[in-house]
C-alpha positions in Angstrom: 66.0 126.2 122.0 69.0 123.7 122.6 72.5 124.3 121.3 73.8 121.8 124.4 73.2 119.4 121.4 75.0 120.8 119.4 77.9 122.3 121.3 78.6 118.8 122.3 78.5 117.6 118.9 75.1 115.7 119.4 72.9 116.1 116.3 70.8 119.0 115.2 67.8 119.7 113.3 69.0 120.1 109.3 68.4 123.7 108.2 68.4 125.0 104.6 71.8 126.9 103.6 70.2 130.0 102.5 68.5 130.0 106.3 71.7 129.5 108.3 74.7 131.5 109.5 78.8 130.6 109.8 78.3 130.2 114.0 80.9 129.1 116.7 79.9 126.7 119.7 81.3 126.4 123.2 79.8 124.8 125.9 80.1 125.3 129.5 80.2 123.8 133.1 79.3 126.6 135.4 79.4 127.3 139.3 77.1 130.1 141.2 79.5 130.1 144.4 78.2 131.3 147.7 79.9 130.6 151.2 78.6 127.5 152.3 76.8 126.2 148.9 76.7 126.7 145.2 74.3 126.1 141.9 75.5 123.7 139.3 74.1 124.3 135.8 75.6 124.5 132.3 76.0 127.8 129.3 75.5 127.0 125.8 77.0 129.4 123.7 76.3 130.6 119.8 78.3 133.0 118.4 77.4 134.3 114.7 78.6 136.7 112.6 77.5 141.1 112.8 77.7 140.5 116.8 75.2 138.2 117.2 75.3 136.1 120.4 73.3 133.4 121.9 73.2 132.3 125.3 71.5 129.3 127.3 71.5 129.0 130.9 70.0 125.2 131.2 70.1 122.9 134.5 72.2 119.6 134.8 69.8 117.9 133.1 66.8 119.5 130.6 66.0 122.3 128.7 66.9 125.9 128.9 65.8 128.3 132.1 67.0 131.1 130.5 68.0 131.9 126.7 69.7 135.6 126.2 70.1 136.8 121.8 71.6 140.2 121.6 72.5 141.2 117.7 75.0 144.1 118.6 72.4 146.7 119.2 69.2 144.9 121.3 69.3 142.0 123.8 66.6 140.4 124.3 66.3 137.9 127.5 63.8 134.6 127.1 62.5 132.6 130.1 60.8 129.5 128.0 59.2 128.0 131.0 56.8 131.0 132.1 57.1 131.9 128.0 58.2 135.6 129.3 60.6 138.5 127.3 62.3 140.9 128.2 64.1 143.7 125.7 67.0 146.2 126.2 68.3 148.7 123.4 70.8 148.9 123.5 71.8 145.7 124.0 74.9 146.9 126.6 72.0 147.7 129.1 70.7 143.9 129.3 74.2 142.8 129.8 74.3 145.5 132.7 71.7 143.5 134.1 72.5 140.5 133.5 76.5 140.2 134.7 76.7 143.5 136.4 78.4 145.5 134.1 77.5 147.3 130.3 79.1 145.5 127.8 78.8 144.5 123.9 78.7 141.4 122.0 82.5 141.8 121.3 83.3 142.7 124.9 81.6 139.3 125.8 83.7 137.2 123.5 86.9 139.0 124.4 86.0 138.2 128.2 85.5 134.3 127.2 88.2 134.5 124.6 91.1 134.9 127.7 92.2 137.8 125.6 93.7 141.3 126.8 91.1 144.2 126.6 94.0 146.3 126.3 96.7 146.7 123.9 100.5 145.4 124.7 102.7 147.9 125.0 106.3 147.1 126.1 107.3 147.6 129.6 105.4 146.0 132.9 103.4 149.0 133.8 100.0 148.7 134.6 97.1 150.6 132.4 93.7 151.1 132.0 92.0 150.9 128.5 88.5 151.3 127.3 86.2 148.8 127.8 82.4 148.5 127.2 81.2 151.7 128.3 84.0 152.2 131.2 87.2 151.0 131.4 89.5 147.7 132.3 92.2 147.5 134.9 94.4 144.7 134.3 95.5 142.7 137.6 98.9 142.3 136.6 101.1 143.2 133.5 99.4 143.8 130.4 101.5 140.7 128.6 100.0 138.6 131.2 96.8 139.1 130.4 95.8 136.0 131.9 95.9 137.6 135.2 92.4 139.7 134.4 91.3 142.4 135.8 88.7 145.1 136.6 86.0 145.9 134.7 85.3 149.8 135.8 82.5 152.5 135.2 82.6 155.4 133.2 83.8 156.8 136.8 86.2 154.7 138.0 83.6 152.7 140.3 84.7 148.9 140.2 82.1 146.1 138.7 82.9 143.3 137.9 86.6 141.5 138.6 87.6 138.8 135.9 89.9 136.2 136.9 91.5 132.9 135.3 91.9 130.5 137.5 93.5 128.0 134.3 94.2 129.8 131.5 94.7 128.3 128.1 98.1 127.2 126.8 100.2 129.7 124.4 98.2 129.1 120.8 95.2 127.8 122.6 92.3 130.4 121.3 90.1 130.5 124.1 90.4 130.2 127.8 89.7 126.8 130.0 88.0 128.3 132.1 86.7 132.4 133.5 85.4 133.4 137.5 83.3 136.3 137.8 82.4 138.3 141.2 81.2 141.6 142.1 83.6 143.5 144.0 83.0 143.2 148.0 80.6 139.9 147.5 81.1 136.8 148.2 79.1 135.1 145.5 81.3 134.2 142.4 80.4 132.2 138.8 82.7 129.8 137.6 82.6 128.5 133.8 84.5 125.7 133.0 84.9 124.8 129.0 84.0 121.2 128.3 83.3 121.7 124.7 84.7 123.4 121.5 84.8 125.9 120.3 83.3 124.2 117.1 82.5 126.0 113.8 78.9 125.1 112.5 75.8 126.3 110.6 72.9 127.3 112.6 69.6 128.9 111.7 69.5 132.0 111.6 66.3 132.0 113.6 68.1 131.3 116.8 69.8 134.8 116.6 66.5 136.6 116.3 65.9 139.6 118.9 62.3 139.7 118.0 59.8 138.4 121.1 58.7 135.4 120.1 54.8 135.5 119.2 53.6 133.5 122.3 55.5 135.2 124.7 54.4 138.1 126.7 56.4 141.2 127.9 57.9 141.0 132.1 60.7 140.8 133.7 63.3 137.8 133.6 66.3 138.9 135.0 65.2 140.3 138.2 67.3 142.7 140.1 70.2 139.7 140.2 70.6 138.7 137.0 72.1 135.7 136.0 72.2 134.7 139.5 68.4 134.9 139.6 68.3 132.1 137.4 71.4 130.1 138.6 69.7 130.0 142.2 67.3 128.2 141.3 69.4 125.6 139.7 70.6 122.2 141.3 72.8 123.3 144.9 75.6 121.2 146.7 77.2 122.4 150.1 
């Protein structure tokens, strides 16, 4: 369960061909901020092909607290330490609960990507496009999509605002760096990119949605989600 190895370049156990998939690797530094104090821990992420997403939520230092797979139609959320899983399908739900908001595999990637949920269209006006299963109000023009935006409910009702505080250079695929926070909170997450993304071979194992064998069925994500997990990371006023 450690793709910080190997999003960092480190080295990696070898896997046969035949048992491995085409994968990109990006690794994070990543900020739970509250007023007054906030959770340092890093993100280790695999994407593969068909929608298939991996996720590690690991401490400054050690293993993985939390591990998330989703395959584009189940998530399926790991905590190693208790050896605890948790299943949604579909998969859009467990992201609900994990970030706040219903979202696929390719709405993920978009999110980290930097890139515009919505189509450019000439002109400055301001839009709203489909997104997950609501909709996504850019902040500002939709040629600056570097501004962010909204992330709204099939109703209108605002979840989750995406911001850029340094956004990648033109030709630079993916964004240096993404803030997430609920509307009307305080508490925000912060992902910096220290590494990749880097194309590699991983096993095909590490994409699996099936609960392990030696893990039992309960919750992991709480009612907080990610910040569940991040809270209990290392914290610096």
């Amino acid at each position: 369960m450690a793709l910080a190895g190997c999003a960092s370049g480190g080295a990696r156990p070898a896997t046969r061909p035949e048992e491995s998939l085409d994968s990109l690797r990006i690794l994070y530094e990543g900020r739970n901020e509250s007023p007054g104090v906030s959770h340092r821990f890093r993100l280790a992420v695999a994407l593969g092909p068909a929608d298939q997403l991996r996720l590690e939520v690991l401490p400054p230092v050690g293993g993985p607290r939390l591990v998330v797979i989703a395959d584009g139609r189940r998530l399926i959320a790991l905590d190693p330490a208790h050896h605890r899983a948790e299943t949604w399908d579909p998969a859009a739900q467990g992201v609900k609960r994990l970030l706040g908001a219903a979202l696929g595999t390719q709405e993920m990637r978009l999110l980290l990507e930097g890139g515009s949920p919505c189509p450019s269209r000439e002109g400055p006006e301001l839009r709203e496009c489909p997104f997950g299963t609501g909709r996504f109000r850019p902040a500002g023009p939709i040629q600056d999509h570097a501004r962010g935006g909204t992330i709204l409910d099939s109703t209108g009702r605002a979840l989750l605002v995406v911001e850029y505080p340094d956004p990648a250079d033109e030709g630079e695929p993916w964004a240096r760096s993404l803030r997430l926070r609920r509307p009307g909170e305080d508490d925000s997450l912060l992902l910096k990119r220290t590494s990749g993304p880097g194309a590699s071979r991983l096993d095909a194992s590490l994409f699996s949605t099936e609960p392990p064998a030696h893990f039992e069925t309960g919750s992991v994500l709480g009612e907080k989600g990610l910040a569940t997990v991040i809270g209990d990371g290392e914290s610096e006023p």
